[in-house]
C-alpha positions as CSV (number, residue, x, y, z in Angstrom):
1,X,-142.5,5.9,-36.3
2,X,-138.8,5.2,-36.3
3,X,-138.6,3.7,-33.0
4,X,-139.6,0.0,-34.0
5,X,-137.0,0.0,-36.5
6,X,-134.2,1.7,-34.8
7,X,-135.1,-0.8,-32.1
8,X,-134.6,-3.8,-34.6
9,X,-131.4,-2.6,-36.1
10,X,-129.9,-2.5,-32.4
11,X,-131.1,-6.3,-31.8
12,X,-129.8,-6.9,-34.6
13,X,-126.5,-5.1,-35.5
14,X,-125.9,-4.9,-31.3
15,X,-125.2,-8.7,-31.5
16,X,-123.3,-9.6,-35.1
17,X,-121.9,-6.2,-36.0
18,X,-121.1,-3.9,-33.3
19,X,-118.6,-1.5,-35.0
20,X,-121.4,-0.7,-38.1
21,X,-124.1,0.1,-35.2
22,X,-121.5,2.4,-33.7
23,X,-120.8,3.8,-36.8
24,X,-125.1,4.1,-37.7
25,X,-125.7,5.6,-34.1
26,X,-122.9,8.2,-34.5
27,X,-124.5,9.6,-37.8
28,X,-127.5,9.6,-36.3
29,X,-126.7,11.8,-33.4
30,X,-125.1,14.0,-36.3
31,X,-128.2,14.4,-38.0
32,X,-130.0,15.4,-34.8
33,X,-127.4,18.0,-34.9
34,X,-127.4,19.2,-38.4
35,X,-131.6,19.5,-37.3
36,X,-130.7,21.5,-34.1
37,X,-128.9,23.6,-35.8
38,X,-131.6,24.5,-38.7
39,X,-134.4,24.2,-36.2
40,X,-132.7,26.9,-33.4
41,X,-131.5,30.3,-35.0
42,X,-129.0,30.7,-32.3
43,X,-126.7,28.0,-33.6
44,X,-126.5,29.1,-37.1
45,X,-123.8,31.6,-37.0
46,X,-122.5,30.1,-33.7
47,X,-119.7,27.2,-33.9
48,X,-120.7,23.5,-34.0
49,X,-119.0,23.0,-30.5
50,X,-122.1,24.9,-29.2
51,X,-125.0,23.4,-30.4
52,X,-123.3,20.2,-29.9
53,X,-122.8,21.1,-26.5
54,X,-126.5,22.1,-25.9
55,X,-127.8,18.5,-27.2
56,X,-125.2,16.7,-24.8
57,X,-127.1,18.8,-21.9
58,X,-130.3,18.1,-23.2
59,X,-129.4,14.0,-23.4
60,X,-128.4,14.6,-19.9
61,X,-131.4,15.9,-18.7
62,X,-133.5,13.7,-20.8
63,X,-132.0,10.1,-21.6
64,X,-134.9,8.5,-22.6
65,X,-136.2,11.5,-24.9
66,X,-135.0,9.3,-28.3
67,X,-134.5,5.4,-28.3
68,X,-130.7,5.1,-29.1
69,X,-129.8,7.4,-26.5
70,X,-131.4,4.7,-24.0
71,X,-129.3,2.2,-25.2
72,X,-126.1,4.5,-24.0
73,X,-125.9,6.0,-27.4
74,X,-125.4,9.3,-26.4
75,X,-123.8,12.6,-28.4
């Protein structure tokens, strides 16, 4: 559902502004932190550095699992 859009906004921004797609993919990865991190009970009393750590492995073992992460950005 996102994919087509998040796919337009790095045509886009990837060409003409490169620093505010940075900036865009950066929170994103932050919010599929903040969601790891209500989603798996392990990481709520653990620090940040952990389930941060956990979705760089997961990105490793699965590049292509969300769009932006294809396009090399990864957490």
């Amino acid at each position: 559902m996102v994919a087509p859009k998040l796919r337009g906004w790095i045509n886009y921004y990837g060409r003409f502004i490169k620093v505010g797609l940075k900036r865009a993919m950066r929170l994103l990865n932050l919010r599929l932190l903040k969601w790891v991190i209500n989603k798996y009970r392990r990481f709520r009393q653990k620090p940040r550095k952990l389930a941060w750590d956990w979705l760089r492995k997961v990105c490793k073992h699965y590049p292509n699992l969300f769009l932006h992460w294809q396009y090399g950005f990864r957490p």
